[in-house]
C-alpha positions as CSV (number, residue, x, y, z in Angstrom):
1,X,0.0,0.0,0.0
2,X,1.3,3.2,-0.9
3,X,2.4,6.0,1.5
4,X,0.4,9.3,2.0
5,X,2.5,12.5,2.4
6,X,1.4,11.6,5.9
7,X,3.4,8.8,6.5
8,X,6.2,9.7,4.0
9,X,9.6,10.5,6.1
10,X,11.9,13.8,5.1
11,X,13.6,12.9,1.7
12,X,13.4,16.7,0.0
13,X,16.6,17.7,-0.8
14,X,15.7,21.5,-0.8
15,X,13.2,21.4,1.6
16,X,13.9,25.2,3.6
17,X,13.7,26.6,-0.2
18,X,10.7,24.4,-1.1
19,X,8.5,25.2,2.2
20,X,9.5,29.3,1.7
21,X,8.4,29.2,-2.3
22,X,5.0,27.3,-1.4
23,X,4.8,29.8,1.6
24,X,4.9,32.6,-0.6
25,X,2.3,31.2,-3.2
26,X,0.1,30.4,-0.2
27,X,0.7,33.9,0.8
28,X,-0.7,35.3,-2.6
29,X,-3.5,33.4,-2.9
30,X,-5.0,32.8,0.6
31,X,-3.4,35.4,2.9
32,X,-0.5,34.3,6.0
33,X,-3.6,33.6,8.4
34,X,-4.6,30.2,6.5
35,X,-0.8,29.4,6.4
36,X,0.4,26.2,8.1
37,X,3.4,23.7,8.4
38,X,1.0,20.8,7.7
39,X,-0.4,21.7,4.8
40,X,3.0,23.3,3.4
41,X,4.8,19.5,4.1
42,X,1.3,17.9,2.9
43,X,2.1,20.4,-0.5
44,X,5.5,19.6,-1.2
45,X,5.3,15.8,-0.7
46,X,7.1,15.5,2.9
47,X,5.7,14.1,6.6
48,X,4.4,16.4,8.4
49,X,7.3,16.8,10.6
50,X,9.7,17.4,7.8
51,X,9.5,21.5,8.3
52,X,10.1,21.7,12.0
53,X,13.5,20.8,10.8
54,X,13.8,24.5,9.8
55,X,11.3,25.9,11.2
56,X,10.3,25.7,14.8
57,X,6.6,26.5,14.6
58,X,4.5,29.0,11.9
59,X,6.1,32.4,13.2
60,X,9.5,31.1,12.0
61,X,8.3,30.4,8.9
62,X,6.6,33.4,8.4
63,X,9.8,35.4,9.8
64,X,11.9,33.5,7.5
65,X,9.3,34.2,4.8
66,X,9.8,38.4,5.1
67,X,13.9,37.8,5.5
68,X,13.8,36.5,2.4
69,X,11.7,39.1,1.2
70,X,13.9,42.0,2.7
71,X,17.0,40.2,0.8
72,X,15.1,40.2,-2.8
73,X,14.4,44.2,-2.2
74,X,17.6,44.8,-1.3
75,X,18.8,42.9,-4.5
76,X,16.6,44.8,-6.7
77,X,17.3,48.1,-5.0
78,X,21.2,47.6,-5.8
79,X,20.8,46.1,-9.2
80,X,18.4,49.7,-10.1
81,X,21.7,51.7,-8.4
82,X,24.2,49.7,-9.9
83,X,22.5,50.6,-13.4
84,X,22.6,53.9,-12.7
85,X,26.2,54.1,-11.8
86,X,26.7,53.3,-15.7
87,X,24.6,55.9,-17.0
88,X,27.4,58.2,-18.3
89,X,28.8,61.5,-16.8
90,X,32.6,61.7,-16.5
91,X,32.5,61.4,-12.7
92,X,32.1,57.6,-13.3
93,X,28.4,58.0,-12.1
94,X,28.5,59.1,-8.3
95,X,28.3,63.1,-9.6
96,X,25.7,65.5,-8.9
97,X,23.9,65.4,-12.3
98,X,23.1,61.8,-11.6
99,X,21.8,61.9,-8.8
100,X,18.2,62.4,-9.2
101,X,18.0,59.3,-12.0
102,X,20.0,57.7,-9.2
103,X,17.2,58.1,-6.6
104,X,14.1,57.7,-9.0
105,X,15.7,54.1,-9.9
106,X,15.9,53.0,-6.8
107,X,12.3,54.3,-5.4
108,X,11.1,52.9,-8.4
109,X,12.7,49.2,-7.8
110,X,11.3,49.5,-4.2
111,X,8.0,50.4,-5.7
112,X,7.7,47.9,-7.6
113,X,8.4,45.1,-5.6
114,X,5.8,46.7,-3.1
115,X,3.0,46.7,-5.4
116,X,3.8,43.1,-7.7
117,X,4.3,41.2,-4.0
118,X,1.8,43.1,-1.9
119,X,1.0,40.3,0.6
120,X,4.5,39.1,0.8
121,X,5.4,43.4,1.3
122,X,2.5,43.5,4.1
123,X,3.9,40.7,5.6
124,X,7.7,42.2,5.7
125,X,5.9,45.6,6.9
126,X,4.7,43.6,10.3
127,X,8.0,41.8,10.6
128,X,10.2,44.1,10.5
129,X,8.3,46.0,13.6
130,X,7.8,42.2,15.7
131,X,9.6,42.0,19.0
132,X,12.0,38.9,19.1
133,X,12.1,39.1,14.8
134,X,15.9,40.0,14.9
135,X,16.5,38.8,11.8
136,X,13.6,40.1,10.0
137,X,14.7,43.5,11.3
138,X,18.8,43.1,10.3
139,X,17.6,42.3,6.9
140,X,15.5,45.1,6.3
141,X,18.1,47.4,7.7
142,X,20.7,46.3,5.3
143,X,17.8,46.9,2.1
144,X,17.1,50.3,3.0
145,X,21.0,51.3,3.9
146,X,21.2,51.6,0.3
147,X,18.8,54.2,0.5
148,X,20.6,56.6,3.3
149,X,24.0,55.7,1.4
150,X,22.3,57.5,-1.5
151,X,21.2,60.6,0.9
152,X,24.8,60.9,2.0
153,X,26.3,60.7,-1.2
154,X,23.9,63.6,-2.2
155,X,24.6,65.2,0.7
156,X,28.3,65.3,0.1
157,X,27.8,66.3,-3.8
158,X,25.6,69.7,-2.1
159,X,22.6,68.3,-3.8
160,X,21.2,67.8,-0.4
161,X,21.0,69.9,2.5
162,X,22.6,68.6,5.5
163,X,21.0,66.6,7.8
164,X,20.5,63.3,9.6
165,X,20.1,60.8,6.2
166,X,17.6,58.6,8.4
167,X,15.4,61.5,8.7
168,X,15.6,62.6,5.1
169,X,15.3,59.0,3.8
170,X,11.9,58.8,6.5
171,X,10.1,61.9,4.0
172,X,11.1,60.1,1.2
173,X,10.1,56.7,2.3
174,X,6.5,57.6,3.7
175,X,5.7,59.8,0.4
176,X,6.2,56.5,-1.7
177,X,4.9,54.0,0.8
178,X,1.7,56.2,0.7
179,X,1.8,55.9,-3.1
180,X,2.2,51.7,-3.1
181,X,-0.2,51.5,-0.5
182,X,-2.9,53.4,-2.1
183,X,-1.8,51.3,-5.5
184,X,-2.2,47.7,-3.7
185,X,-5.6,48.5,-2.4
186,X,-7.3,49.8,-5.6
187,X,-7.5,53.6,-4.6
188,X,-4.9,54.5,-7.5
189,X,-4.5,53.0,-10.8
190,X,-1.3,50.5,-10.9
191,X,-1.0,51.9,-14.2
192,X,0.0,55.6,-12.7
193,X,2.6,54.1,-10.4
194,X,5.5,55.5,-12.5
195,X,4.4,58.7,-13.0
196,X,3.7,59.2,-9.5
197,X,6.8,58.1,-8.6
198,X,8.4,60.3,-11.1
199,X,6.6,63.5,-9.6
200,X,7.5,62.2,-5.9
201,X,10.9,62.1,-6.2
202,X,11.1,65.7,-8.2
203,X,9.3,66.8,-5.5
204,X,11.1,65.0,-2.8
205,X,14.3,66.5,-4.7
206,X,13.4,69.9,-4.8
207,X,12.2,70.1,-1.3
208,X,15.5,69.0,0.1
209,X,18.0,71.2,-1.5
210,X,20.5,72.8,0.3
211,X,19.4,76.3,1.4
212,X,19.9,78.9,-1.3
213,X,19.8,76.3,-4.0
């Protein structure tokens, strides 16, 4: 008699990878409350046990789950910046008339991957903010360094004005939040999302210039 994914012991080579990906596609589509281990393992074709081998209960999984997510916006956040360093200019791409295309690049990557993965960026959104989610928290911290790395390097080319980049980046970050989150629940056509974000950052530009400027 053949065994159910019940009774079948842990033979899934990838199975941390596996359980994440069918997390995330269970995220889409029914939302993290309906999430569980069981039904994950029962997915993939593992026992039941099989995921406590990574993951000690649901809120591990679910941490893991916005980790990963925080890694793939900081990936897409570089790659945008590390286009932009090529874009021309003598300076090698760091100068002060590349900045703005510098910024609107990576606003738009983080915009993006807020309103194509809304449940997963929710999800990341609560996580990051969870006592005890350490991880969750490091990771999003080294994704959105990028961002106050930008700030200073404006900052030291006078585009600008001086400040603390955490607070700057904070403006920035709530105008376009605001933006994705009024995308992802229907109050603003995804199809205006670049153009918004276009006009937010000119604005967000122009706004913090250095005195006089």
């Amino acid at each position: 008699m053949p065994e159910t994914a019940e009774q079948r012991p842990y033979h899934h080579g990838s199975l941390r990878a596996a359980l994440l990906d069918a997390a995330e596609r269970g995220l889409r589509e029914r939302g993290a409350d309906r999430l569980s281990l069981r039904d994950l393992a029962r997915e993939i074709g593992v026992s039941h046990a099989a995921p406590r081998r990574h993951f000690a209960d649901r809120q591990a999984l679910l941490d893991a789950l916005a980790e990963a997510g925080f890694v793939r916006l900081g990936a897409a956040m570089h790659a945008a910046l590390s286009e932009g360093d090529g874009d021309g200019g003598d300076d090698g791409g760091g100068g002060e008339r590349e900045f703005p295309t510098r910024v609107r690049d990576a606003v738009s990557a983080f915009a993006h991957f807020a309103t194509e993965n809304p449940a997963l960026h929710a999800l990341m959104n609560a996580g990051k903010h969870r006592p005890g989610a350490t991880r969750v928290a490091q990771a999003a911290a080294s994704a959105f360094a990028q961002m106050y790395d930008l700030i200073e390097e404006g900052q030291a080319n006078d585009t600008l004005r001086q400040g603390d980049p955490e607070e700057i980046g904070i403006i920035l970050y709530a105008t376009v939040q605001g933006i994705t989150t009024m995308v992802n629940n229907g109050m603003i056509d995804a199809a205006r999302l670049d153009g918004l974000i276009d006009t937010a950052v000119a604005l967000f530009l122009r706004g913090a210039r250095p005195p006089g400027r």
